[in-house]
C-alpha positions as CSV (number, residue, x, y, z in Angstrom):
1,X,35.5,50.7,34.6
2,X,32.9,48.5,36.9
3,X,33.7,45.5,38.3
4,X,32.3,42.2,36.1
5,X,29.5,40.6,38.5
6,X,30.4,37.6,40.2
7,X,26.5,35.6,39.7
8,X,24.8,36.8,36.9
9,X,21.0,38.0,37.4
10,X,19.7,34.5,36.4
11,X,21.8,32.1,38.6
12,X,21.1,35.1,41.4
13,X,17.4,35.2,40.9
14,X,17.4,31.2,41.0
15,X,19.2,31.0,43.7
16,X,17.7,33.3,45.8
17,X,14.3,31.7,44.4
18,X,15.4,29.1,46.5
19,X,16.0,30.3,49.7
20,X,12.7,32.0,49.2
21,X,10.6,28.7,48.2
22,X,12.2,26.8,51.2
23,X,12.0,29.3,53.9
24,X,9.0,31.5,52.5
25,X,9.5,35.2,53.2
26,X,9.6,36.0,56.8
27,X,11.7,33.2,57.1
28,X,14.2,34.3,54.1
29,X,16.9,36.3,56.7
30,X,19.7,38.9,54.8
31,X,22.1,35.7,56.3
32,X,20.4,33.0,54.3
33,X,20.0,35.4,51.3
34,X,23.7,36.1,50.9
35,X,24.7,32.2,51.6
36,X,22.4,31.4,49.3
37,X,23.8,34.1,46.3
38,X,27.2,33.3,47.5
39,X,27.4,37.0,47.5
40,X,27.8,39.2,51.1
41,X,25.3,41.8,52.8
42,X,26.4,44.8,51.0
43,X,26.7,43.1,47.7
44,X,23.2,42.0,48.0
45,X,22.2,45.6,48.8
46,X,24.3,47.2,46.1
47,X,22.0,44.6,43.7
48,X,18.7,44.9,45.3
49,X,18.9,48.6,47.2
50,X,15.5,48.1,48.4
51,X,16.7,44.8,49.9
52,X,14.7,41.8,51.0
53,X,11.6,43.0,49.4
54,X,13.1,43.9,45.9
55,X,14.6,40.8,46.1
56,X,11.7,39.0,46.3
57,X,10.0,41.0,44.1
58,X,12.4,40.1,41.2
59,X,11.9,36.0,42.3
60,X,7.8,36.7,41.6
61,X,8.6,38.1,38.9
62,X,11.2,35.8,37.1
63,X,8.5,33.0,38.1
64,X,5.3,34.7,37.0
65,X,7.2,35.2,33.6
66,X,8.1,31.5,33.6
67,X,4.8,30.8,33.9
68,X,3.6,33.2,31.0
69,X,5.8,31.0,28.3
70,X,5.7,27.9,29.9
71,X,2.7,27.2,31.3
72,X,-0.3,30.4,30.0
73,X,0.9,31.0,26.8
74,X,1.3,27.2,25.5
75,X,-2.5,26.3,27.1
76,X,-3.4,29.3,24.7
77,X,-2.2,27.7,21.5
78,X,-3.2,25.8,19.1
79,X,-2.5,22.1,19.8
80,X,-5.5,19.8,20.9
81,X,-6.5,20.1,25.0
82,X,-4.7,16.9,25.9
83,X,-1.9,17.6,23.4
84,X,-1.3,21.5,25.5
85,X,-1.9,19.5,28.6
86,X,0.4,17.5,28.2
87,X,2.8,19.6,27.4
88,X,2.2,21.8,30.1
89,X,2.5,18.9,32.8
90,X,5.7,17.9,31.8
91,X,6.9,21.5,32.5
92,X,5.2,21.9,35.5
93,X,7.0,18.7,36.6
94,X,10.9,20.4,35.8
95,X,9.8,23.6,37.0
96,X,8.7,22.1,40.7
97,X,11.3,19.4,41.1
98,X,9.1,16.4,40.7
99,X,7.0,18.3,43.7
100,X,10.1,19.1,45.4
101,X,9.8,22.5,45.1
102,X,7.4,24.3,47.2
103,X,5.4,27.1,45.1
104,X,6.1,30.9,45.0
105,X,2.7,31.6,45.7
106,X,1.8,29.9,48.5
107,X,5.4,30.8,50.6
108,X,5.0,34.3,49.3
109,X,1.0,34.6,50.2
110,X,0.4,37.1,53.3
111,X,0.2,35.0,56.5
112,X,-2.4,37.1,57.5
113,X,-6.2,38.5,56.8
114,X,-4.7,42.0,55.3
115,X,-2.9,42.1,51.5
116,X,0.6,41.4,51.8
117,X,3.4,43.2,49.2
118,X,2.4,40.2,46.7
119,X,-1.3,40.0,47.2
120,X,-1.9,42.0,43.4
121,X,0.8,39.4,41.4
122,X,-0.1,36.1,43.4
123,X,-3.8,37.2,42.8
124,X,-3.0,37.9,38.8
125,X,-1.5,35.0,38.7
126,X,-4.2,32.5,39.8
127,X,-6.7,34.4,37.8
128,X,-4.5,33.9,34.7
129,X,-3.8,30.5,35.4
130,X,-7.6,29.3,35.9
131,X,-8.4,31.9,32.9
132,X,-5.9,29.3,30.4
133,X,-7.2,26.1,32.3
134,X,-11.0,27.5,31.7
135,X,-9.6,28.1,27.9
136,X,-8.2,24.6,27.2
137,X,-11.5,23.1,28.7
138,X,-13.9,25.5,26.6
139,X,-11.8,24.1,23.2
140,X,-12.8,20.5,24.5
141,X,-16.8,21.2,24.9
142,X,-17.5,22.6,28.4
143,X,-19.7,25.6,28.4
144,X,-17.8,28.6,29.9
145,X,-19.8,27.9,33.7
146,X,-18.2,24.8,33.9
147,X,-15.2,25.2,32.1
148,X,-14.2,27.7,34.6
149,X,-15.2,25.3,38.1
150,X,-12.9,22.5,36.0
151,X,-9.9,25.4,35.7
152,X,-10.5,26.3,39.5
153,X,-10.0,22.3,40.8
154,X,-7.3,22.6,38.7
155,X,-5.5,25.2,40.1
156,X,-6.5,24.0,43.3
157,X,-5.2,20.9,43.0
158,X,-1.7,22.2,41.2
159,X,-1.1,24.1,44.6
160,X,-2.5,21.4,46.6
161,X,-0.9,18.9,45.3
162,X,2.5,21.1,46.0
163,X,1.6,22.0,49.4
164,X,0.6,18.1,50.5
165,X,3.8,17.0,48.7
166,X,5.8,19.5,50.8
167,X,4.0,18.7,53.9
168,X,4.6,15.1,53.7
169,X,7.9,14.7,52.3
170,X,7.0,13.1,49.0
171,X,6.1,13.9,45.4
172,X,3.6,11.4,45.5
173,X,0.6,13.9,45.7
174,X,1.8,16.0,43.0
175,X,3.0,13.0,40.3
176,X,-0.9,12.2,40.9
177,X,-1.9,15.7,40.0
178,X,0.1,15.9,36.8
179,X,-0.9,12.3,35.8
180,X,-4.4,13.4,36.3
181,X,-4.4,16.3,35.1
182,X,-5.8,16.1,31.3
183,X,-9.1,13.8,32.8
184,X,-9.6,15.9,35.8
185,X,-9.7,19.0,33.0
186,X,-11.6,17.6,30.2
187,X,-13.3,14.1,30.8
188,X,-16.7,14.5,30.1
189,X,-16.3,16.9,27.4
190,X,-18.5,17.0,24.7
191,X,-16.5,17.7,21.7
């Protein structure tokens, strides 16, 4: 009979999420990773065979499938704009600490000109993420031109927002974001 697992996939994944959004992946060592899981080396390997990269891999995914039901899939219902918004802000808000966290995306991104091993999900996910912005702001009035350059300042300013907040040790520029984030989208409308 196997041996019960000592972290379950969830608690692992989080915590190795972690170590991932505060070191980004270069910096994310096997050291760190197995500190982190509370697991060793070869435990980590017998989980992830493929290693650092696997790992990884399942933290993008884990996130990008957060983002489908928390954030993509309730900017596609049916709830008024500000209502989904709203909505959406506030789980934005748990899912990045208050701007504590720093985002997948940008610590995962390739550090340099050529596609990294997450180019194809961190691109799918921006394009998803500014296709349900674009949506939400199409259902308040905007024609589609303009409903998409709203959804791109959005995204923009999301990561932004996370990237400033990182950079200088406060939450400040991403509580701004989220408390501006239903005007920046849709005022002007003409519903």
């Amino acid at each position: 009979m196997a041996r019960p697992q000592s972290v379950d996939d969830e608690d692992l994944i989080a915590r190795l999420s972690c170590v991932f959004r505060d070191t980004g992946y270069e910096g994310a060592s096997l050291a760190l990773l197995a500190e982190a899981s509370g697991l060793s080396k070869a435990s980590l390997y017998h989980r992830f065979p493929a290693g650092k990269q696997q790992m990884a891999d399942e933290v993008l995914a884990a996130a990008l499938a957060w983002y489908g039901a928390n954030v993509i899939d309730p900017l596609k219902g049916d709830a008024p704009p500000a209502e989904k918004l709203a909505a959406v802000a506030k789980r934005l808000n748990g899912f990045y600490s208050g701007g504590r966290q720093a985002c997948l995306l940008n610590v995962l991104a390739a550090p340099r000109a050529e596609p990294g091993p997450f180019s194809t999900a961190i691109k799918g996910a921006f394009q998803a993420l500014i296709q349900a912005f674009a949506q939400v702001a199409q259902q308040a009035g905007f024609d589609t031109e303009a409903a998409r350059a709203r959804a791109e300042r959005a995204v923009m300013l999301l990561h932004g927002s996370l990237v400033m907040s990182r950079g200088l040790g406060s939450s400040r520029p991403f509580a701004n974001f989220l408390a501006n984030l239903s005007g920046d989208l849709l005022d002007g409308a003409a519903q």
